[in-house]
GUMARLO-199075 format. One record per residue (C-alpha): x negated, z negated, y; residue in one letter. Coordinates in nm, 3 decimals. Each point is the difference from the previous one (the first is absolute). Layout:
// GUMARLO-199075
X  Z  Y  A
...
//
This chain:
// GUMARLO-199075
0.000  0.000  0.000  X
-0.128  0.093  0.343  X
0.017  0.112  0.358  X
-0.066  0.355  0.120  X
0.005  0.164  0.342  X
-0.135  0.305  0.157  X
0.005  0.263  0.261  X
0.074  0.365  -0.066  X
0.019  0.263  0.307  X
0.184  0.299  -0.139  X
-0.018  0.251  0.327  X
-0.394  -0.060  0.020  X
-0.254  -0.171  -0.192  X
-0.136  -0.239  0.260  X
-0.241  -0.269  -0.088  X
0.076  -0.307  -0.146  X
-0.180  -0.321  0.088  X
-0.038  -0.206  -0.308  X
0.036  -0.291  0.270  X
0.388  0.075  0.029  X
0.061  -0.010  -0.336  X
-0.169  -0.332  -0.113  X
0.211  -0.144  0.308  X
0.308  0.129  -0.186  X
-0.129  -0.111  -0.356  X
-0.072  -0.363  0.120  X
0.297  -0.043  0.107  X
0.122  0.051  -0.338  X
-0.255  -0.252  -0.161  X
0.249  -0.236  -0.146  X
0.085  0.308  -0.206  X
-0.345  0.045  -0.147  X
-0.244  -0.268  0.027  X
-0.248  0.108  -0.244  X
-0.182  0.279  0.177  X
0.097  0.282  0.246  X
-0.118  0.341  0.075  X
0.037  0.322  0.210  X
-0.042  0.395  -0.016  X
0.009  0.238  0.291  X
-0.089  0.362  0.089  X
0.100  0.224  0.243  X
0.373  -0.064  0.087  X
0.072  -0.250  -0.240  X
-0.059  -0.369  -0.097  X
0.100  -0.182  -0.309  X
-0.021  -0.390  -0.023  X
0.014  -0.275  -0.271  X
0.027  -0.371  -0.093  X
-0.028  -0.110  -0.357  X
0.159  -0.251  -0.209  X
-0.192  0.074  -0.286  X
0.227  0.036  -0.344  X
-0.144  0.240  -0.225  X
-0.327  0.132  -0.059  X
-0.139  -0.271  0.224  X
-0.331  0.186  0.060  X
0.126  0.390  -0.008  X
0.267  -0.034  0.183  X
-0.115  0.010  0.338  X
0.158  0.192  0.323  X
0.035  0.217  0.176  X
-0.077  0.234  -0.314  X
-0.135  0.312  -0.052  X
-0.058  0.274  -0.224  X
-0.366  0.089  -0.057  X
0.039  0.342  0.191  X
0.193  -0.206  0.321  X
0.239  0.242  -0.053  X
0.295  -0.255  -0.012  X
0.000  -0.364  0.073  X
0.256  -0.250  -0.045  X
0.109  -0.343  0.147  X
0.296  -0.169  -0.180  X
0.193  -0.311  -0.036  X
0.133  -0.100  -0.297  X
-0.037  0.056  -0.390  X
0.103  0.299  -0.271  X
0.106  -0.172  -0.295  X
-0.026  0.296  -0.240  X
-0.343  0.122  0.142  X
-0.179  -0.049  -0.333  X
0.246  0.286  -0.126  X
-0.037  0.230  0.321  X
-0.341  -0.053  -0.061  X
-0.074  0.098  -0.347  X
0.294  0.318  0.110  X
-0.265  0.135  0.303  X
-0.295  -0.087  -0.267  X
0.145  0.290  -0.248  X
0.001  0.200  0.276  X
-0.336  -0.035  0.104  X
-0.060  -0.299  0.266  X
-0.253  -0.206  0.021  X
0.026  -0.351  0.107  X
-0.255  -0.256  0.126  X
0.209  -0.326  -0.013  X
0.245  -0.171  -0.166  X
0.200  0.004  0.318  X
0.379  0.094  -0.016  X
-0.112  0.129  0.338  X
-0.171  0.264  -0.099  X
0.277  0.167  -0.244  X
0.170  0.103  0.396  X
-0.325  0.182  0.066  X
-0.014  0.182  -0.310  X
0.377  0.002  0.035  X
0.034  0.209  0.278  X
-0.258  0.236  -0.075  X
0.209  0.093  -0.327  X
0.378  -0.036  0.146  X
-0.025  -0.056  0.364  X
0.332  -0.174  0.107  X
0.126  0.065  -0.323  X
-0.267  -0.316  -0.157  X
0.297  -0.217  0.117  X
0.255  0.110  -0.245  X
-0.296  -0.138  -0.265  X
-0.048  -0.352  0.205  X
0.177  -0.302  -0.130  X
-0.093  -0.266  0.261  X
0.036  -0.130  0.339  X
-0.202  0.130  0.240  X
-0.060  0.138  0.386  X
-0.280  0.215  0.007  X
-0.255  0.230  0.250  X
-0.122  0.308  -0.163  X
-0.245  0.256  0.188  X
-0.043  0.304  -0.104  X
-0.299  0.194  0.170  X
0.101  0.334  -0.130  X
0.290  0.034  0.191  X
-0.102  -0.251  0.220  X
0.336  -0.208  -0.047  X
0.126  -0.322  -0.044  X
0.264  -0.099  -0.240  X
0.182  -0.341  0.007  X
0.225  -0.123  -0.302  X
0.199  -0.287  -0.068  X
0.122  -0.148  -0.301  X
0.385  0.123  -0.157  X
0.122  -0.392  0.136  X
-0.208  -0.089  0.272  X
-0.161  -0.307  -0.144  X
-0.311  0.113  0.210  X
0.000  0.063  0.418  X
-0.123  0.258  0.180  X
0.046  0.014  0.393  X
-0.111  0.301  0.185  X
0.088  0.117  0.378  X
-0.166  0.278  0.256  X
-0.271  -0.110  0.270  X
-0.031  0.090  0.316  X
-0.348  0.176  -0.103  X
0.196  0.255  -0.225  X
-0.102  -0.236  -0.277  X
0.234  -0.105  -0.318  X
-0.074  -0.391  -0.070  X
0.072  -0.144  -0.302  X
-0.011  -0.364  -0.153  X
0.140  -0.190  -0.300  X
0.190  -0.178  0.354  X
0.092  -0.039  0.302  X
-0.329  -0.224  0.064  X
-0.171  0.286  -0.068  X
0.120  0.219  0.230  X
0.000  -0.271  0.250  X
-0.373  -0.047  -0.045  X
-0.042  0.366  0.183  X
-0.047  -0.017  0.346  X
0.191  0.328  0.064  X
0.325  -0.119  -0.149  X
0.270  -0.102  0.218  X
0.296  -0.259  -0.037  X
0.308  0.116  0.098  X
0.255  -0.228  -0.174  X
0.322  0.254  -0.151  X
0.337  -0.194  0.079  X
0.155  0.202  -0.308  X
-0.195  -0.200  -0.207  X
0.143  -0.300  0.133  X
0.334  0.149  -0.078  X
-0.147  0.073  -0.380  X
-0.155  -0.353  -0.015  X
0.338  -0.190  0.083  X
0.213  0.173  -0.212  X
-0.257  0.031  -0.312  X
-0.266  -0.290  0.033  X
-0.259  0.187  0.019  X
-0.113  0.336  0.171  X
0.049  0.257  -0.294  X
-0.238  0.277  -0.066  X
0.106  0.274  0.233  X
-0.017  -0.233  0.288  X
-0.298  -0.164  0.175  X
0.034  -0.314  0.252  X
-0.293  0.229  0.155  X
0.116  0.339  0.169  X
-0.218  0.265  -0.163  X
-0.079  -0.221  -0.311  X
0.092  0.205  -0.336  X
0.048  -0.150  -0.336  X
-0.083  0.294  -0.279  X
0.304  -0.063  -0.214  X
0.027  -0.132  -0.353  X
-0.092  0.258  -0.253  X
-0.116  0.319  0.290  X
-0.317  0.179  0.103  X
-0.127  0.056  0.333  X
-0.268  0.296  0.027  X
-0.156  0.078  0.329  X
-0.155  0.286  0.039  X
-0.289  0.122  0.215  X
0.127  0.217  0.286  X
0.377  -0.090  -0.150  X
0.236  -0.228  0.226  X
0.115  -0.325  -0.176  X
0.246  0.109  -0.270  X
0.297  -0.240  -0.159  X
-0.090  -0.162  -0.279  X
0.121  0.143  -0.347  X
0.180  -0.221  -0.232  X
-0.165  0.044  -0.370  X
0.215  -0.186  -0.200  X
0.358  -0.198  0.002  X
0.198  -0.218  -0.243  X
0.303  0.160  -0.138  X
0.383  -0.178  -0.080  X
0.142  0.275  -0.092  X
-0.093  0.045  -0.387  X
0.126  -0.234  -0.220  X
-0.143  -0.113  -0.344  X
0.160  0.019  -0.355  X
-0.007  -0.179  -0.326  X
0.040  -0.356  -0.085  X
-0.011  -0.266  0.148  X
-0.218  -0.187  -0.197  X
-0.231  0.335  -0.014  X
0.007  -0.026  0.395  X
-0.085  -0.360  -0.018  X
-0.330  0.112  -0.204  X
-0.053  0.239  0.220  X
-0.029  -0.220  0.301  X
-0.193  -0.240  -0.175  X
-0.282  0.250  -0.118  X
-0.043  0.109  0.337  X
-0.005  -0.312  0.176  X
-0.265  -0.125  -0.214  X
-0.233  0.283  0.088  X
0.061  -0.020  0.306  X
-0.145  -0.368  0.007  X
-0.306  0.011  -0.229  X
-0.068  0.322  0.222  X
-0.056  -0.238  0.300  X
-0.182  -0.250  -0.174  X
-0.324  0.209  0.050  X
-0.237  -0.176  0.222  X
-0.366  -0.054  -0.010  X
0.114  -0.351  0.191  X
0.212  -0.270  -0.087  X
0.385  0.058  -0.021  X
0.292  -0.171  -0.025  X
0.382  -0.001  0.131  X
0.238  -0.142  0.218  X
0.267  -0.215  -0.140  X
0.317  -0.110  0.146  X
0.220  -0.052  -0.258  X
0.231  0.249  0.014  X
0.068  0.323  -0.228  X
-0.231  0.268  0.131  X
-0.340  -0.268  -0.004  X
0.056  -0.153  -0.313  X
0.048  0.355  -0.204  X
-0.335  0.107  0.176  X
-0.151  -0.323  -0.086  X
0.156  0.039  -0.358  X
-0.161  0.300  -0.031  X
-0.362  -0.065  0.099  X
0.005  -0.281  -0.250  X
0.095  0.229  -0.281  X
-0.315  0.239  0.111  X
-0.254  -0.277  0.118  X
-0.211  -0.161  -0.234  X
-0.061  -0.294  0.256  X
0.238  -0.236  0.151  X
0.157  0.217  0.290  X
-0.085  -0.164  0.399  X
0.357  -0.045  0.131  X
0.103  -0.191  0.345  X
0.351  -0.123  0.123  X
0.069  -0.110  0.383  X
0.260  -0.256  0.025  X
0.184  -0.136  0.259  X
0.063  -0.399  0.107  X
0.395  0.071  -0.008  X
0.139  0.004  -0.367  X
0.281  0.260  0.105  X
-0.265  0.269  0.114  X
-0.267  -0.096  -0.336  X
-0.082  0.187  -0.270  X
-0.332  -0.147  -0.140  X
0.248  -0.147  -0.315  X
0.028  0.292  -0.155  X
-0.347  0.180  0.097  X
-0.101  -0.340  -0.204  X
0.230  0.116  -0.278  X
-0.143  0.349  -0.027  X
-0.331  -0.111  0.046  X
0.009  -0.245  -0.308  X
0.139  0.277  -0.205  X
-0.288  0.199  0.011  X
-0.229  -0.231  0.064  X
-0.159  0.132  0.333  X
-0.246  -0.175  0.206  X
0.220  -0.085  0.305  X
-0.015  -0.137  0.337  X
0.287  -0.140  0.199  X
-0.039  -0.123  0.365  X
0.315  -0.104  0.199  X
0.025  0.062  0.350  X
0.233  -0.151  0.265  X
0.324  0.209  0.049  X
-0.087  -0.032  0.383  X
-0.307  0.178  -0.031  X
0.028  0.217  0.271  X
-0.288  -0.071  0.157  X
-0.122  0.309  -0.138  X
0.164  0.195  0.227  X
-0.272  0.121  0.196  X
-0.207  0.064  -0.278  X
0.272  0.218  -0.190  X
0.064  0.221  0.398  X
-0.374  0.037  0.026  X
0.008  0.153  -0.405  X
0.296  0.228  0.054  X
-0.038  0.129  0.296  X
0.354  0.140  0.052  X
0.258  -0.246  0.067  X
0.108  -0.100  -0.396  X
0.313  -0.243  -0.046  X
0.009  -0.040  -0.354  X
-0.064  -0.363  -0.044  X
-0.095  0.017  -0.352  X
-0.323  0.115  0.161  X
-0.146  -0.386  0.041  X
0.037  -0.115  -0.337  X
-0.154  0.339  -0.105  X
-0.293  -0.046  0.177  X
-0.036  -0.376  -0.117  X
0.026  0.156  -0.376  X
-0.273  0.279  0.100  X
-0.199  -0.288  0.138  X
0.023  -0.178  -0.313  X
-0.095  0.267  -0.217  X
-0.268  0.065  0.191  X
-0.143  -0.261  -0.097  X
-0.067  0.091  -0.384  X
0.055  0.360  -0.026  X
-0.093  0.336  0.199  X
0.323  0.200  -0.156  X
0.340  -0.140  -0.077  X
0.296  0.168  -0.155  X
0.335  -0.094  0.175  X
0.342  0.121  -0.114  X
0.118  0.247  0.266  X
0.217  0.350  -0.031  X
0.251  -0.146  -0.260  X
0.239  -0.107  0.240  X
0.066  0.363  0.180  X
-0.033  0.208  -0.317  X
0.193  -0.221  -0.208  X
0.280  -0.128  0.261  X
-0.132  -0.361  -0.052  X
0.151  -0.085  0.370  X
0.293  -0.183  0.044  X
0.125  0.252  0.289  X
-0.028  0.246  -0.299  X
0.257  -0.136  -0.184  X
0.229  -0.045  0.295  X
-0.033  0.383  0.137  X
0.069  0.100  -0.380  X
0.326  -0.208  0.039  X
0.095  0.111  0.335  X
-0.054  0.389  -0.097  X
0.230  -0.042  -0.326  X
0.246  -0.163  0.265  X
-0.039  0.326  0.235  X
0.005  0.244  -0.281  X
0.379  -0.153  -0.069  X
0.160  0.110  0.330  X
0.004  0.269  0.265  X
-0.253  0.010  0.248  X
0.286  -0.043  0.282  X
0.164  -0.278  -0.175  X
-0.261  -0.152  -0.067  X
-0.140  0.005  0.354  X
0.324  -0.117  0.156  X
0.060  -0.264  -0.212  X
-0.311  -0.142  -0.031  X
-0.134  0.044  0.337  X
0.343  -0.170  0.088  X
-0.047  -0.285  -0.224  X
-0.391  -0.017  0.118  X
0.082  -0.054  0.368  X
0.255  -0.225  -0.018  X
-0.220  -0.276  -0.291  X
-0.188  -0.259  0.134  X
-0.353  0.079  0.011  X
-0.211  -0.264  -0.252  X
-0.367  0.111  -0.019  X
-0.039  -0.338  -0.085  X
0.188  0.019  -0.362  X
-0.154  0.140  -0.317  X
0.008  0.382  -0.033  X
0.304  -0.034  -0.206  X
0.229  -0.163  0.266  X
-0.129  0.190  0.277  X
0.360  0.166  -0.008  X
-0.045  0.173  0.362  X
-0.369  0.151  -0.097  X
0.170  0.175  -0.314  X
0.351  0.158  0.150  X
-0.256  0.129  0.277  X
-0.237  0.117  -0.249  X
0.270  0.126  -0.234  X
0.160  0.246  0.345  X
-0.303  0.170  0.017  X
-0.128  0.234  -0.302  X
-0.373  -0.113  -0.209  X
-0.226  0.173  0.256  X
0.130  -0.182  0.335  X
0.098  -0.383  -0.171  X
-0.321  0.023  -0.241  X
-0.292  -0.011  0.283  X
0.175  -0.286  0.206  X
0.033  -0.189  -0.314  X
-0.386  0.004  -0.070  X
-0.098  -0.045  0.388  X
-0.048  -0.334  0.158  X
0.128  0.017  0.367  X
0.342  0.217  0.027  X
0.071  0.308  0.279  X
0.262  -0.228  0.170  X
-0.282  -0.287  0.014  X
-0.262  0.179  0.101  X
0.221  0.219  0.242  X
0.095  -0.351  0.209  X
-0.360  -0.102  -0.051  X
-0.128  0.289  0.182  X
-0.035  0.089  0.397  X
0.234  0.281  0.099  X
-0.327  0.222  0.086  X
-0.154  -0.038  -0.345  X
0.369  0.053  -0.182  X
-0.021  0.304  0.263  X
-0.352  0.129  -0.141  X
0.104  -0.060  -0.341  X
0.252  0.335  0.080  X
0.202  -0.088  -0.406  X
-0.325  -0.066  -0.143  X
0.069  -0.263  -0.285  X
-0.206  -0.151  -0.250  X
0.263  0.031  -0.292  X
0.013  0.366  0.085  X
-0.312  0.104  -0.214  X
0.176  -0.106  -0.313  X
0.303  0.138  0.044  X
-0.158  0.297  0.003  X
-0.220  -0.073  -0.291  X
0.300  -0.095  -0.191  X
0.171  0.327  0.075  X
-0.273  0.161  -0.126  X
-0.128  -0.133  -0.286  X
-0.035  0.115  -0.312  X
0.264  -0.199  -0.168  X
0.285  0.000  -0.198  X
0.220  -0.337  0.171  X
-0.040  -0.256  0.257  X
-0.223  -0.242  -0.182  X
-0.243  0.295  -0.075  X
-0.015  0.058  0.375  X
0.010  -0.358  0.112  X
-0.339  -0.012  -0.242  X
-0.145  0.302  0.104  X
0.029  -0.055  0.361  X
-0.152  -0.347  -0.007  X
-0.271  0.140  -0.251  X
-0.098  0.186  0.324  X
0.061  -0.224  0.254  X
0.010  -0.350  -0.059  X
-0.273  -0.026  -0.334  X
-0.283  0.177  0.270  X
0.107  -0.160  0.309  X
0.083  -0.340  -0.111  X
-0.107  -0.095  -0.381  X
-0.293  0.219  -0.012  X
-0.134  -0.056  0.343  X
0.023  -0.409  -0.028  X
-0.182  -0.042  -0.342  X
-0.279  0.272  0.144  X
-0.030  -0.200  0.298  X
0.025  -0.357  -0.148  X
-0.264  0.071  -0.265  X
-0.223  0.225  0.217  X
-0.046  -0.305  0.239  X
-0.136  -0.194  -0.259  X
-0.211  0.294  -0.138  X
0.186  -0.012  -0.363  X
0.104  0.363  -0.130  X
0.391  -0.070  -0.116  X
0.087  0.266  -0.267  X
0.396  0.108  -0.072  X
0.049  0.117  -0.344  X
0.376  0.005  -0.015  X
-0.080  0.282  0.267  X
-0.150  0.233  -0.278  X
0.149  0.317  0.122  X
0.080  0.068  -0.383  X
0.220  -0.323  -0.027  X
0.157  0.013  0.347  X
0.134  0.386  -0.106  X
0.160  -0.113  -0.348  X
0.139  -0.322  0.189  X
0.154  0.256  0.213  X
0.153  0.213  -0.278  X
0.174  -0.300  -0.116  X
0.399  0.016  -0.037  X
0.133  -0.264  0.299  X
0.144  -0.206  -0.312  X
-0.353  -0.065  -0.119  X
-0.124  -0.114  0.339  X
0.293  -0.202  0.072  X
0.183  -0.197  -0.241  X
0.250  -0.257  -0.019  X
-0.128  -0.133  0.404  X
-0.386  0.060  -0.171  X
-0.193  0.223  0.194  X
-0.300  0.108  -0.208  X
0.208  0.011  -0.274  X
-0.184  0.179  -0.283  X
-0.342  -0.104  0.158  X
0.107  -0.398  -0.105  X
0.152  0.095  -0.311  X
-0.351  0.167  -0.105  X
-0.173  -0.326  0.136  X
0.218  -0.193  -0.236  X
-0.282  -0.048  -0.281  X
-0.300  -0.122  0.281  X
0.209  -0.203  0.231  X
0.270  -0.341  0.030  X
0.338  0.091  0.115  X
-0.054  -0.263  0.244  X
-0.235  0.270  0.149  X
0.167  0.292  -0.023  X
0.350  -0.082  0.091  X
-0.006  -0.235  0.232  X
0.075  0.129  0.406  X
-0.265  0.139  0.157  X
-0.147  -0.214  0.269  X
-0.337  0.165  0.091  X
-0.216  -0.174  0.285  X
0.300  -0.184  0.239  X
-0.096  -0.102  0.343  X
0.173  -0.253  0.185  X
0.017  0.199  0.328  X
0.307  -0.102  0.058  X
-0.055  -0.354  0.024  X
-0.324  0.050  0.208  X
0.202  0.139  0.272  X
0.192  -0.332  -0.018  X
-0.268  -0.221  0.001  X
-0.410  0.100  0.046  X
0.083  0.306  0.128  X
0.246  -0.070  0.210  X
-0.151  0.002  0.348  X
-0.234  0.339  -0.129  X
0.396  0.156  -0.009  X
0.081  -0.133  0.311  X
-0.341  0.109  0.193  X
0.118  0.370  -0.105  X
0.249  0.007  0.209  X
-0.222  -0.075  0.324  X
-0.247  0.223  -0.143  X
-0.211  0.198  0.277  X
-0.162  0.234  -0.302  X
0.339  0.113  -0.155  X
0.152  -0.003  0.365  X
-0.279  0.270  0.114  X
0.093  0.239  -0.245  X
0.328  0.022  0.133  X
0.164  0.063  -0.344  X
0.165  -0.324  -0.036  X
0.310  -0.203  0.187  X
-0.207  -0.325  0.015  X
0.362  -0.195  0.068  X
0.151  0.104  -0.294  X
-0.349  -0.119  -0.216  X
0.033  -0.328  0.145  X
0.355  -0.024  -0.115  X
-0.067  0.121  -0.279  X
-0.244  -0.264  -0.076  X
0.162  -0.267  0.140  X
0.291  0.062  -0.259  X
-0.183  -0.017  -0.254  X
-0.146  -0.300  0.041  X
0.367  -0.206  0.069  X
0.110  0.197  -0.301  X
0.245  0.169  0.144  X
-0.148  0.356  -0.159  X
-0.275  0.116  -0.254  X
-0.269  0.200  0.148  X
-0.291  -0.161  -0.150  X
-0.135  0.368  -0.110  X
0.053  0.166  0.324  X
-0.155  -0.309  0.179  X
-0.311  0.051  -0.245  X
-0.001  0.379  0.070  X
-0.031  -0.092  0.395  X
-0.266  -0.222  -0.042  X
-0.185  0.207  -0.301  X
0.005  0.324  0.312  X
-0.082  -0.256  0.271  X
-0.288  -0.103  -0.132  X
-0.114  0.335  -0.138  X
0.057  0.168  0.338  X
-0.249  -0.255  0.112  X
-0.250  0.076  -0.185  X
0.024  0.360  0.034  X
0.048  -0.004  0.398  X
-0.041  -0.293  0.174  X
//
């Protein structure tokens, strides 16, 4: 796991000082500690920082081939390397490490883009090819790696594993983008084809950039997507096999390191069957570590204990105080962006923890958005057999009748949140499904707002993006395109991006395997029955588990990592909501209506409203836009 940056000028090939591009790679050290290095030549620079995995001694970077002829900086690891490697060895190549880095150099001199079909990894990557004198970027099919890039001033293209990176260049301006402020409220988080920076480009999950000398800056070109719309035959208990083979190679897969490994554990479903099956490969006692939290109603470290005594893993357990946000600063200066997933401190403390023993840890992400494993997954499969049993005009009128005239309870469980649902259930999938996954609502954010930034926004809405995803997914129902969409939204922008961030800062390389492109596909030729059953989501997934895991573990509710931010704004945090509203930062940007924040606030706190997640959004983009432009 690493950092990379670079500089590439595709109208001329001016000089590069090297200078420029260690400023860019050291601000990236946290993502490779164990060494660094840069390339340059005339109109291009590549940079590096290592955090050394495999091939300890070979591996080094910026790499080249022998000739120079194409060099390489990349972040990340190819799991099935040893087999790309012995595949470009029949036909010839000759390699001088036991790098998985090198298989991209030999890569792309036999299949140029097309080496990424053949890739089964996570990965961002800088390739140079002096031939045609181009540079191609690529991300990974999910996004589990990040790769920034924006245009300088110079006529340059910059490019960094983040924002820090780009940050680092002294030609790179801050402009802040007030649509991302509109993505970030409604979402969480600024999603993929937004930047809190104006300029600032993300190269999407699984596309390829390549710049060209003489060539403008092209879009980039998607090279691979996940597809709903096949759907799987046979048995069941054929399909349960099935699942089970591939998950399992997708794990001992990962478990190649030429460091110590080991795995996050929290407990719940997705953890424990990656934990289950490391034990069944490892000849040693598998490392495993479990945060837990002071507050019995937000702790999980019971039933990490449980599946750690089953297999009979070496684990750690370290409780931390459900309060702990004193790592707020830490987590704004690690993000960058403004990011208001809260699950983001514990994550960190388990990254922290890990750190401590191992170098690579498995963790159990990708099940929940392949396999519907979320509860709003089994409520949007209910609400679209509900709109599937009336006309769209009914429908509308009555509920959107019944809707307006309900008490509003955000309050109550999901269940008795009568007025969200008749709402939800007037609109069709594609408008209810995205405000039913967001955090801060239109009408919230719209009374939030000054009238010059709801003005600017001109109908530019956060939820917008996925309608339009949904509509155009490949897909056969509303569950396949409530998945899809968040496969390409909210796993990059929120999931993804937190764990990359979380264990970055730390310097520990966190590796996904229920994000094996193989396994996410079949997931997602599944029948709906088979990924939710009887109010199970992950259905045939558990059913397969069966044999390794407790009951206890596997059908219990999902908790994940709780934060009590809710509570802080009652309490600790209280005055921090308060001072928002009399904030000079957020009142200089003229986006926001700094009354209605203080209201908003004071609500909360007398309990007369919950807005403990918008409250945390506010402070999350406070304190980010501080950093970035105070």
């Amino acid at each position: 796991m690493c950092g990379i940056a670079g500089l590439y000028y595709p109208a001329l090939a001016k000089p590069v000082d090297p200078a420029r591009i260690v400023q860019m790679t050291d601000a990236l050290v946290h993502r490779g500690p164990d060494g660094s290095g840069v390339w340059v030549t005339a109109g291009v620079g590549l940079g590096h920082r290592r955090l050394a995995i495999i091939d300890l001694e070979g591996g080094v970077q910026p790499m080249a081939t022998p000739d120079q002829g194409v060099v390489v900086t990349y972040n990340g690891e190819i799991y099935n390397f040893q087999e790309v490697r012995a595949e470009l060895e029949a036909k010839g190549a000759r390699f001088a490490t036991d790098s998985d880095t090198e298989v991209l150099l030999h890569g792309w001199r036999a299949w140029g883009p097309r080496m990424l079909e053949r890739l089964n990894g996570m990965f961002a990557f800088a390739l140079y090819d002096a031939s045609s004198q181009s540079l191609f970027l690529a991300r990974d099919r999910f996004g589990v790696k990040p790769l920034h890039y924006a245009e300088l001033s110079d006529g340059a293209v910059a490019f960094a594993s983040e924002l820090k990176g780009l940050l680092a260049h002294p030609l790179f301006r801050r402009t802040p983008d007030f649509r991302a402020v509109e993505d970030y409220l409604g979402l969480g988080y600024v999603p993929d084809d937004a930047s809190i920076l104006s300029g600032v480009k993300k190269l999407p999950a699984g596309h390829f950039l390549l710049l060209e000398r003489g060539k403008p800056v092209p879009a980039p070109q998607r090279w691979w997507d996940i597809d709903f719309s096949k759907r799987a035959t046979g048995k069941v208990r054929d399909l349960e096999a099935e699942l089970l083979d591939m998950m399992r190679s997708a794990v001992r897969s990962r478990m190649i390191a030429d460091v110590p490994l080991g795995a996050f554990l929290s407990g719940g479903v997705d953890s424990s069957a990656v934990v289950a099956l490391m034990a069944e490969a490892s000849k040693a006692a598998v490392k495993t570590c479990t945060i837990g939290f002071d507050e019995a109603d937000h702790d999980e470290t019971g039933y990490a204990q449980m599946v750690a005594e089953r297999f009979a893993t070496a684990h750690q357990a370290r409780k931390v105080a459900s309060d702990d946000f004193a790592l707020i600063d830490t987590l704004v200066h690690a993000f960058d962006e403004p990011f208001a997933d809260a699950s983001a401190l514990p994550t960190y403390r388990v990254c922290e923890l890990a750190r401590e023993s191992v170098t690579v840890a498995l963790s159990g992400d990708g099940a929940d958005e392949a396999l519907a494993g979320y509860r709003r997954y089994k409520f949007f499969a209910a609400e679209e057999r509900m709109r599937g049993l009336l006309p769209p005009e009914l429908r509308t009128s009555l509920f959107g009748t019944l809707g307006r005239l309900y008490p509003k309870a955000d309050w109550a469980p999901r269940p008795f949140r009568a007025k969200t649902t008749f709402l939800a259930l007037a609109e069709n999938g594609e408008q209810a499904y995205p405000k039913a996954v967001g955090v801060t609502g239109p009408a919230l954010r719209a009374a939030l707002y000054s009238d010059a930034m709801k003005k600017a926004l001109a109908g530019h809405t956060a939820e917008q993006r996925y309608t339009d995803t949904m509509r155009q997914a490949p897909a056969r129902d509303g569950l396949d395109r409530a998945q899809y969409a968040d496969i390409q939204h909210w796993l990059p922008g929120d999931i993804l991006t937190k764990v990359d961030r979380a264990s970055m800062a730390v310097s520990l390389e966190a590796r996904e395997p229920l994000l094996d492109y193989r396994l996410v596909q079949f997931m997602a030729t599944l029948p709906p029955s088979l990924r939710i059953r009887a109010g199970q989501g992950k259905w045939l997934m558990k059913k397969a588990l069966e044999p390794y895991l407790p009951k206890d573990v596997l059908y219990r509710p999902k908790m994940g990592f709780v934060t009590p931010i809710s509570a802080w704004f009652r309490k600790a945090l209280a005055d921090e909501a308060a001072a928002l509203g009399r904030s000079k930062l957020l009142q200089s940007t003229g986006w926001f209506d700094l009354h209605a924040i203080e209201r908003l606030a004071a609500d909360h706190k007398a309990g007369r409203a919950e807005h403990g997640r918008t409250l945390w959004q506010l402070l999350m983009l406070e304190r980010s836009l501080n950093r970035l432009f105070a």
